[in-house]
C-alpha positions in Angstrom: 0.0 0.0 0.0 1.0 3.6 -0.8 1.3 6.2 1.9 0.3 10.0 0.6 0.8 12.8 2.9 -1.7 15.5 2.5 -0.5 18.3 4.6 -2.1 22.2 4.7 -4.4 24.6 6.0 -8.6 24.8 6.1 -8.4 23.4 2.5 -7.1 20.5 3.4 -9.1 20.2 6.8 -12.0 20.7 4.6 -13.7 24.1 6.2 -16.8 24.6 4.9 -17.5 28.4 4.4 -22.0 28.0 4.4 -21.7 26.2 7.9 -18.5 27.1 9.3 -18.3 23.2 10.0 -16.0 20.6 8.6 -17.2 18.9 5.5 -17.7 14.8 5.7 -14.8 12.6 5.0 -15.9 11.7 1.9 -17.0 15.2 0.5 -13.5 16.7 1.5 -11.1 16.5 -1.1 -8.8 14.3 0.4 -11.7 11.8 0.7 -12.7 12.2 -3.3 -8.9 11.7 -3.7 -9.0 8.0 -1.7 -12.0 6.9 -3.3 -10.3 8.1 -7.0 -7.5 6.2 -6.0 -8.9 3.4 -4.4 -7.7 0.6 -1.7 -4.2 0.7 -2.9 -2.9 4.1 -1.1 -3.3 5.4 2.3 -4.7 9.2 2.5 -3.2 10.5 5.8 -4.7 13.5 6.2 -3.0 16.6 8.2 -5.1 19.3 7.8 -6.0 22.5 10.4 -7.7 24.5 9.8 -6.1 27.9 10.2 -2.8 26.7 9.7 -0.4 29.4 8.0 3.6 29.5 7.2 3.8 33.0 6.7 3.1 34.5 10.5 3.2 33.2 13.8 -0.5 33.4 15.2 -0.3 35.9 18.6 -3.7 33.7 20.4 -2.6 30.6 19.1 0.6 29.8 18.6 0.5 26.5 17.3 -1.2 26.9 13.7 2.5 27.5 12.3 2.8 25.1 9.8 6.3 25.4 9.2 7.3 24.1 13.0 5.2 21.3 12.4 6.0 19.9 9.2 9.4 18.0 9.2 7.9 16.3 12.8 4.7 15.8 10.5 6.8 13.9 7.7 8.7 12.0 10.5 5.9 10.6 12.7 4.0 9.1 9.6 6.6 7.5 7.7 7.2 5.2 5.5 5.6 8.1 2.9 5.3 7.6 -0.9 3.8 11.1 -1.8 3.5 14.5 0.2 1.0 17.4 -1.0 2.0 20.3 0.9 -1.2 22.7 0.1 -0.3 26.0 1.5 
């Protein structure tokens, strides 16, 4: 099986911008993306919403997706793919 990292911000988490909820697993794109792909690739997804690399947030701090990302790639590896959507 095939590992694909999917790492970014509300995009990725799948915000929905009508109920200021998170889509269903299968409506957000990284669910459309596993089913497309089907039973022969893992979709790890490691989206939050709010999640930026250009500033540090001031109320909370940990939404800086830069700090996080080389810990991110380690913890889940073995990884075939990364999409970094930023």
């Amino acid at each position: 099986m095939k590992s694909i990292l999917c790492f970014g911000d509300s995009n990725t988490w799948g915000y929905n911008p009508r109920t200021k909820e998170r889509y269903s697993r299968n409506e957000r794109w990284t669910g459309m993306l596993r089913q497309e792909l089907g039973d022969g690739y893992e979709i790890i997804e490691e989206g939050l919403n709010g999640r930026t690399t250009v500033w540090e947030d001031p109320i909370e701090e940990h939404k800086n997706g830069k700090e996080y990302l080389i810990p991110c790639l380690e913890s889940h590896q073995p990884i075939d793919l990364e999409r970094r959507n930023l």
